[in-house]
N, C-alpha and C positions, 0 to 999 in steps of 0.2 A: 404886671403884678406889683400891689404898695410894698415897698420895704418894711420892715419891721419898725423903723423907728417914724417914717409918714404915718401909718396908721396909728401911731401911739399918739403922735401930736395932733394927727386929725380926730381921735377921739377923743383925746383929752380937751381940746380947745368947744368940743361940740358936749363938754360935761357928761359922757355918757360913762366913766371909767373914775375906779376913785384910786389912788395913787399907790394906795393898799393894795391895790389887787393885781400890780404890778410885779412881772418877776423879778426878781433881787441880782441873775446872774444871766449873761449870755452864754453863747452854746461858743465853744472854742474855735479855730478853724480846724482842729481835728474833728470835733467832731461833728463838724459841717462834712467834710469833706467824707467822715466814714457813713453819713448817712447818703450823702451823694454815689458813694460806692454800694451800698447795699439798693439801692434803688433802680442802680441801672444793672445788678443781676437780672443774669436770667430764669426765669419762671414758667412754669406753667399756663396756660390762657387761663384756665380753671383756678387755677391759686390765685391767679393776678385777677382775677373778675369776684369771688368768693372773699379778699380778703386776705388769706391765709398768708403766715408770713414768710419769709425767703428759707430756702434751704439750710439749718443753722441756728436761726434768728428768733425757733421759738422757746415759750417757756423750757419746755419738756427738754429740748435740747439742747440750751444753757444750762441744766441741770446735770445731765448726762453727761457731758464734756467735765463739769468740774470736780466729776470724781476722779 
């Protein structure tokens, strides 16, 4: 797998990417590591094949939680 920053300089150097459309911030290593955690929950075959997201993780129920 390219790193994030190879693919930047491989497209950048191959003019396909304008410097604008670059994001401004990277991801912390928290929250690297809380997406790495949500990704190795366990799931359903049916969630995990469909999409759907983890137990928790969706709209609906970051909403419910923050009442």
């Amino acid at each position: 797998m390219m790193s994030a920053a190879l693919m930047h300089d491989a497209l950048k150097s191959a003019d396909m990417i304008d410097e604008r459309d670059l994001p401004k911030h990277r991801p912390t290593p928290e929250m690297i590591a809380d997406a790495h955690r949500r990704n190795a929950a366990p799931r359903p075959i049916v969630s995990w094949l469909m999409g759907d997201p983890a137990p928790g993780q969706s709209a609906l129920d970051k909403r419910n939680s923050a009442v």
